[in-house]
N, C-alpha and C positions, 0 to 999 in steps of 0.2 A: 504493500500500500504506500509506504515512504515513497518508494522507488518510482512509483506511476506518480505519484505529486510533485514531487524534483524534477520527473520530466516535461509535466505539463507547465509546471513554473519555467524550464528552459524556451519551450517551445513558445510560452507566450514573451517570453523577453525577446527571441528571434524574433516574430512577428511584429513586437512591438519598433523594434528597431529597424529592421524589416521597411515598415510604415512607416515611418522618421525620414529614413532615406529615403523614397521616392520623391518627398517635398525637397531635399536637398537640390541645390543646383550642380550642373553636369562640373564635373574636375576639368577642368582645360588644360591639363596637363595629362590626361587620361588617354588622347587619343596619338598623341607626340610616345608614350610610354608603351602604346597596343604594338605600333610599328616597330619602335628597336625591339621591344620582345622577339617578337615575329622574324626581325631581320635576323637575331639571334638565335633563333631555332632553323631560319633557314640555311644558315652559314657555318653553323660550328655542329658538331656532333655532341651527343648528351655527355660523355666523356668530358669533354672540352668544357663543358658550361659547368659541369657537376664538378671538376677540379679546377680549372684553370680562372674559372667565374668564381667560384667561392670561394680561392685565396685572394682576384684582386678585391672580390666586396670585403671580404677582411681586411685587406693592409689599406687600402684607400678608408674606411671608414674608420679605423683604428687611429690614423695619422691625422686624417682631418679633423675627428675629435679632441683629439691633444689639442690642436691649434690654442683655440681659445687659452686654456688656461697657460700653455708657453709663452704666449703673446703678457697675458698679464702682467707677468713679472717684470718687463719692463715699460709698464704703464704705475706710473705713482698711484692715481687716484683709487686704480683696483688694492693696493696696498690695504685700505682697510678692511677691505673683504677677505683677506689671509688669515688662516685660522690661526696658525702657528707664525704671527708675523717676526717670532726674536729667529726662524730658522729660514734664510732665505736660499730659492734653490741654488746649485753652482752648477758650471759647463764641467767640470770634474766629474762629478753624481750623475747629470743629463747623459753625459756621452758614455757613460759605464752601464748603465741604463740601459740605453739603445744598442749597443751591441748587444748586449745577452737579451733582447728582445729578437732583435734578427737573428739569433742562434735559435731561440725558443722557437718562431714563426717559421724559419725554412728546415731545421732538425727535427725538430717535435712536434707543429701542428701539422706541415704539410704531408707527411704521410698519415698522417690521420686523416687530412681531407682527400687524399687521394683514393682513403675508401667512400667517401660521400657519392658515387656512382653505380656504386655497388649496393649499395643499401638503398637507393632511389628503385636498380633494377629486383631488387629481390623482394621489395616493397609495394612494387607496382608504383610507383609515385612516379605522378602526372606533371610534363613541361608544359604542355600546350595553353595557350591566353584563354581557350572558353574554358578551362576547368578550374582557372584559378578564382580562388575564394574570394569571396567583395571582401571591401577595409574592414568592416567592424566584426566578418567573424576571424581576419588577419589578428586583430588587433587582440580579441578574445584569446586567440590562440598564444598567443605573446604573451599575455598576462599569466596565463596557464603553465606556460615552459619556465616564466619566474618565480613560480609560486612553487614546483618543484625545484628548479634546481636550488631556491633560497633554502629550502628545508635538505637539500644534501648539502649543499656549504657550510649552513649552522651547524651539523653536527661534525661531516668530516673537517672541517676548518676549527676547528673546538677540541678534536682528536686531533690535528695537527700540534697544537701548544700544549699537547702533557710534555712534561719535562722531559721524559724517557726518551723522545724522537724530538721535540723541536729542534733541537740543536742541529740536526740530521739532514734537517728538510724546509720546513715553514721560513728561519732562521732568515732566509736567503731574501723573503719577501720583506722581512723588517730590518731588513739594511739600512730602511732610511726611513725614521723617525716623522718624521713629516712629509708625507707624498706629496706627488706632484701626479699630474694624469696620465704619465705616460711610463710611469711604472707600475699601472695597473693589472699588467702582466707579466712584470719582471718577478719572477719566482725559478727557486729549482726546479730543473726535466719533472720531477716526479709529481712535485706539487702538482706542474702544469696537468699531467696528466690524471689525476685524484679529484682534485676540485675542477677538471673540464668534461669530468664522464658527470657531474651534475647537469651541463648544458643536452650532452646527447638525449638524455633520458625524456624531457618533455619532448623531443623531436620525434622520439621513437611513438610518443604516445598518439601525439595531436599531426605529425606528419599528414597532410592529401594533396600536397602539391610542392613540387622544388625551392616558390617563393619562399613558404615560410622559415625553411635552414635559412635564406640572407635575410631574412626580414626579421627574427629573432637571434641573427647574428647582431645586428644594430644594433637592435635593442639592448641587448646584453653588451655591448662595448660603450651604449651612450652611459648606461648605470656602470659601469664599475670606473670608466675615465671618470662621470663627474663625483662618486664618493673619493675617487681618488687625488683629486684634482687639488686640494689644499684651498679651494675657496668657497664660502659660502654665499654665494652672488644670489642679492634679492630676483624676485619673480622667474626666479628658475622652473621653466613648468613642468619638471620629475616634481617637484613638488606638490603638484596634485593628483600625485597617484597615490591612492588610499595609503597609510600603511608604511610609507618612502622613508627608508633610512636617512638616505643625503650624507653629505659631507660631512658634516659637524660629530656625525654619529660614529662614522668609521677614519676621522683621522682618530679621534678620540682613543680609538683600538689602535693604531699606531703607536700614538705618543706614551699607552697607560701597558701594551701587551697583553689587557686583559679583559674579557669581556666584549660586548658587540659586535658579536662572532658571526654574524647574519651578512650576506651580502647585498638585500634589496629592500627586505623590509623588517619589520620593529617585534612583530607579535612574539618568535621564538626566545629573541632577550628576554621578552617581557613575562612570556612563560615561568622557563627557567631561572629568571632573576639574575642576567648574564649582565644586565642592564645598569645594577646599582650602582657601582662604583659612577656611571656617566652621568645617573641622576644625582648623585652629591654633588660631583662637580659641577653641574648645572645651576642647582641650587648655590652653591659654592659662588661662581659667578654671579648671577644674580643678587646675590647680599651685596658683595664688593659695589659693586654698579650701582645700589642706592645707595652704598655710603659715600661713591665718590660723589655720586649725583650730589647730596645733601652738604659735603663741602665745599663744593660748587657754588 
């Protein structure tokens, strides 16, 4: 009985939304995006698109996401939006960085992406533009791949810092005290490997068409550059996804090594009480701030 009411509840949200969208006006960028699809299945083979497309949507969206926050650092004015403003990044840290990132991306993801063709064919999962999903049940499905793989990070990322192995493995990712957004993948082979079979797992679930592996690649690169990013910049809008860690929440995990063990959202902290040390120092802060206010 549960089971038939959780459907009919789905089924009328789809409708609902469904209905929403037809009053919606047409994307004018919908019909520009139908054609290179299209150009793209006529010229390359699924091989080609299933590896050689989903390391460039990797590295292009990876790198372009950094922008922003690289650019910051040398803009004064974003200075007060630095969480950690007494630790400013260096070209030393940056460029140590970036190398063991293009070790990690052409050593350790891309044969892993080089099975992404395989698991399309033995899936059955569909390239062609009429079968790909409209935006909102894309988006559904995105939210879906984070809400798993947040609940494998929390735990195995929580199992990474017992003292027995950190030193082993995690260790590598808190090199640096205060991130910056573009060592939001700089970790040991292993890690990469341990905390990115979280991202497979919703793909294996909610997979029906080739979009959603790069379209939940994004997504998943937009969240962990900006928790990593060392800024908390107002009208950020991850911040209105239910639930959203953000930045303030996992430098915090950097700077303290303990707690906020979640990668996207709040509720597992908040569970297991992984959370309090962050709410002292919140409240912590806070005090501070009205007594400087009041001597002001």
């Amino acid at each position: 009985m549960a089971m038939n009411d959780s459907v009919n509840i789905l089924n009328s949200a789809y409708l609902a939304v469904e209905y929403i969208d037809s009053f919606l006006p047409d994307n004018p960028l919908q019909q520009p995006f139908k054609n290179a699809w299209n150009y793209m299945l006529d010229n390359y083979t699924k091989f080609q698109i299933a590896t050689w497309g989903s390391l460039i949507v990797h590295e292009v969206a990876y790198f372009l996401l950094c922008v922003p926050g690289f650019v910051f650092q040398f803009i004064p004015y974003m200075q007060k939006y630095k969480i950690q403003q007494d630790k400013p990044e260096t070209w030393e840290k940056q460029w140590k960085c970036f190398k063991t990132l293009l070790f990690n991306h052409f050593f350790i993801q891309l044969p892993l992406i080089c099975g992404t063709y395989y698991f399309t064919e033995y899936f059955n999962i569909p390239y062609e533009w009429e079968e790909m999903p409209r935006w909102y049940i894309l988006v559904a499905q995105c939210f879906g791949c984070a809400v798993i793989e947040d609940a494998w990070h929390y735990f195995l990322h929580r199992l990474l810092h017992h003292k027995r192995i950190y030193k082993y493995i995690h260790k590598v990712h808190h090199e640096f005290v205060s991130p910056f957004g573009m060592q939001a993948e700089y970790a040991h082979p292993l890690e990469t490997l341990i905390l990115g079979t979280g991202f497979f797992i919703g793909i294996v679930v909610f997979c029906n068409h080739v979009i959603l592996l790069w379209a939940w690649v994004i997504c998943r690169l937009m969240e962990t550059i900006d928790v990593h990013s060392g800024y908390d910049v107002p009208l950020n809008p991850l911040h209105l996804v239910p639930f959203y860690a953000g930045a303030r929440f996992h430098d915090f995990h950097h700077m303290n090594f303990i707690g906020n063990y979640a990668s996207t959202f709040t509720w597992w902290d908040r569970i297991f009480g992984t959370d309090s040390q962050f709410i002292a120092y919140k409240e912590k802060e806070k005090k501070q701030q009205l007594i400087t206010k009041k001597k002001a």
